[in-house]
C-alpha positions in Angstrom: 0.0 0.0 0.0 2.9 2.7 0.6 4.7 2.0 -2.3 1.6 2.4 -4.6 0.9 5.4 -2.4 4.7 6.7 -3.3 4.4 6.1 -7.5 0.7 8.0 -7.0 2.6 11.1 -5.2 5.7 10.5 -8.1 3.0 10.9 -10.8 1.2 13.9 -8.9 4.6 15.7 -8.9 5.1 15.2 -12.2 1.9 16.7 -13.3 2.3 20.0 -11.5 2.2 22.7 -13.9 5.1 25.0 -14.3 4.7 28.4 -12.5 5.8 31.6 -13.2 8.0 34.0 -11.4 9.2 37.9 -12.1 12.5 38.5 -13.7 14.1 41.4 -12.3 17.4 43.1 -13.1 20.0 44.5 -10.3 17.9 47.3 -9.5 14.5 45.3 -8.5 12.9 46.5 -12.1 11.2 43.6 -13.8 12.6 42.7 -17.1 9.9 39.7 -18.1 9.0 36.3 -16.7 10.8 33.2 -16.3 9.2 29.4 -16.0 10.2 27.1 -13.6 9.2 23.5 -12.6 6.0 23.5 -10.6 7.7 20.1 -9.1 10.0 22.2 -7.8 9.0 25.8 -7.1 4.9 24.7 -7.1 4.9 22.1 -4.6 2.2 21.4 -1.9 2.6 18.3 0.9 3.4 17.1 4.2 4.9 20.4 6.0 6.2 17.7 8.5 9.0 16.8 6.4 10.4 20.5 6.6 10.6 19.8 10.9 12.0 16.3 9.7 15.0 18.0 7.8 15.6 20.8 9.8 15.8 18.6 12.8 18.4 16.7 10.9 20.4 19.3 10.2 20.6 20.1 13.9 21.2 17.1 14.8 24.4 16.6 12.6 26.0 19.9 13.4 26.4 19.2 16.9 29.8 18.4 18.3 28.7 15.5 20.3 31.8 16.2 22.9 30.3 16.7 26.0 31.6 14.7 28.8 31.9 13.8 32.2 34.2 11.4 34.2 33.3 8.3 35.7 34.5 6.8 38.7 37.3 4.7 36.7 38.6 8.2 35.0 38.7 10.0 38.6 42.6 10.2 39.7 43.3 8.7 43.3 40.8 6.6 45.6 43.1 3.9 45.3 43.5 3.1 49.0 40.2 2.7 51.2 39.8 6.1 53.2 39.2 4.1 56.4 39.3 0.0 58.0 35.8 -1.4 57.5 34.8 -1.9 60.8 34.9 0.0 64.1 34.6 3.6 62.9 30.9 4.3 63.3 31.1 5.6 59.8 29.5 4.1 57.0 31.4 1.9 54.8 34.0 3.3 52.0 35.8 1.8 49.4 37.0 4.4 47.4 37.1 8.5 47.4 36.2 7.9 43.9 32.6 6.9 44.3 30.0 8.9 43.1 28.4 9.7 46.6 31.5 11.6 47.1 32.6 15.1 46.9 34.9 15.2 43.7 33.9 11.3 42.6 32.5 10.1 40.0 29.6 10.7 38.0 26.4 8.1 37.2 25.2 7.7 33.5 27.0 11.5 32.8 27.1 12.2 28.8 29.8 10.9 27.1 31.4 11.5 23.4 28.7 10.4 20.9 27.8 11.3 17.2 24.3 12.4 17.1 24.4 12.9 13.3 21.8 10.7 11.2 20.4 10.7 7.6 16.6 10.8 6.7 15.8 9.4 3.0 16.7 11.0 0.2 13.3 11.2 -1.8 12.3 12.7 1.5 15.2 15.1 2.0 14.6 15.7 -1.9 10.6 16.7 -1.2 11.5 19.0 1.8 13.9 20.8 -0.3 11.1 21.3 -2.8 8.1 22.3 -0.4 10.8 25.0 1.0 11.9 26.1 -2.1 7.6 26.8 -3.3 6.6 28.3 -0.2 9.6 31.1 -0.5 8.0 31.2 -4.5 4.2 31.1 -2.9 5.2 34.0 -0.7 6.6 35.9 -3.0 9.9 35.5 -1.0 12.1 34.4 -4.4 13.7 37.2 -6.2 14.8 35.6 -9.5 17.7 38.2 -11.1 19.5 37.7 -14.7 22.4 38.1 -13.4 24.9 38.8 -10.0 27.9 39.6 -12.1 29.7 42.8 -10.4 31.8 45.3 -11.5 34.4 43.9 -8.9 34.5 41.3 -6.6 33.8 43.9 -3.1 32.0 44.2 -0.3 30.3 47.6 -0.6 29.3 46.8 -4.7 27.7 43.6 -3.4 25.7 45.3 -0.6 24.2 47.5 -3.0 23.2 45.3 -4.7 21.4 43.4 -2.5 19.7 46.4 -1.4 19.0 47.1 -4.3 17.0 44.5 -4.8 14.9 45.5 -1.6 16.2 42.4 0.4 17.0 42.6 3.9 17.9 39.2 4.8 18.5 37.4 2.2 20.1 34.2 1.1 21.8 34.0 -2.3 22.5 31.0 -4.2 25.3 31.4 -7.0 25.9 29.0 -9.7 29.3 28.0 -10.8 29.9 31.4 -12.8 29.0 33.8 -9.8 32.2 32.6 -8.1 33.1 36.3 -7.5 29.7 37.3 -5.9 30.5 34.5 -3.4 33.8 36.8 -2.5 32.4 40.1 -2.4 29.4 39.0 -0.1 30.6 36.3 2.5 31.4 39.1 4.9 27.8 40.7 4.6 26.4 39.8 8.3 22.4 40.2 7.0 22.8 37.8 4.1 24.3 34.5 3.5 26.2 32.9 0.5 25.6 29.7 -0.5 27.2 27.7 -3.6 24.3 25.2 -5.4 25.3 22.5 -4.0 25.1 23.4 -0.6 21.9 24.4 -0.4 19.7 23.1 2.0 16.1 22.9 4.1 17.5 24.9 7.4 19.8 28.2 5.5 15.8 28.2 3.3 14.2 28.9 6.3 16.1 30.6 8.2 16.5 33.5 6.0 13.3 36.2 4.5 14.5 36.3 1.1 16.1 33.8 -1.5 17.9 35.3 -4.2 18.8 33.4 -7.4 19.6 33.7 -10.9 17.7 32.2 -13.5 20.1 29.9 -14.5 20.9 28.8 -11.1 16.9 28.3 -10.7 17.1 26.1 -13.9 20.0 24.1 -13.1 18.1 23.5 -9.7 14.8 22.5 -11.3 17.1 20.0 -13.0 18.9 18.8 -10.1 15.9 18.1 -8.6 13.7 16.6 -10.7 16.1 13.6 -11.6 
């Protein structure tokens, strides 16, 4: 029953219509239209999956160093602090023990890797759902090009405000290589190469900024 569910949802992606977005040039004035996949940019489904792969994400960034000494890591405590019998103290073994001052600990955390990998049809579908609701929204700014005069700082802010984005994050294909350079320092806005873009940096930021081709080359990333 799930996999005839999962061919009727392939076949319902496949029929989506392609949508249209605004084409705009460096200065936020519309220049014409461009199409993209409605597979891609025109998705509607489980908002779960979005949780699923943000959760993910989290999950596999954290260090996973965190911990804390037992009573077998705990220097000294070799030698029992007192005889066993005759004290009128309760029985010790070892100044290690965790009902001790400076012993042990019980079931503290210890080095672990928390990092885990969900599906890839569903890491593929949660990439698509983020990428239409920033299209739905009206959140995807779709330029024909990021090409600047010089690879700087200041020329790539104005840009970018040009555009009327505030926080925004850009995606650059393989032949805005320089726009990666003269933004990366921008604190509002983040960078990210095509390959490296993902569920959580599509949240996380108002704006997503793109050029058509990048958009293109992404429809056909995804849709393989």
């Amino acid at each position: 029953m799930d996999g005839a569910g999962d061919e009727m949802g392939e076949e319902a992606a496949e029929k989506i219509e392609p949508i249209k977005v605004p084409l705009y040039s460096s200065g936020r004035q519309q220049v014409g239209e461009t199409e993209l996949a409605g597979a891609v940019f025109g998705r509607e489904g489980n908002s779960g999956l979005l949780h699923e792969a943000v959760r993910m994400q989290l999950a596999n960034r954290r260090a996973g160093t965190a911990a804390t000494k037992t009573r077998g890591l705990i220097s000294g405590g070799g030698r029992k602090p007192w005889r066993q019998k005759g004290t009128g103290r309760a029985r010790a073994g070892s100044t290690r023990s965790p009902l001790w001052r400076h012993g042990g600990t019980i079931f503290g955390p210890m080095p672990r890797d928390y990092s885990y990998r969900m599906p890839k049809k569903a890491w593929r579908q949660a990439l698509c759902l983020a990428l239409s609701d920033r299209a739905r929204n009206g959140k995807l700014v779709v330029v024909n090009s990021l090409g600047l005069p010089e690879a700087k700082t200041k020329l790539a802010k104005e840009f970018l405000q040009g555009l009327g984005v505030a926080h925004a994050l850009v995606v650059v294909g393989e032949s805005e290589e320089g726009f990666i350079r003269a933004a990366r320092n921008l604190a509002a806005h983040k960078v990210l190469r095509l390959a490296g873009l993902n569920v959580y940096d599509l949240l996380n930021y108002d704006e997503l900024v793109m050029t058509e081709q990048s958009a293109q080359s992404l429809a056909r990333r995804l849709e393989a």
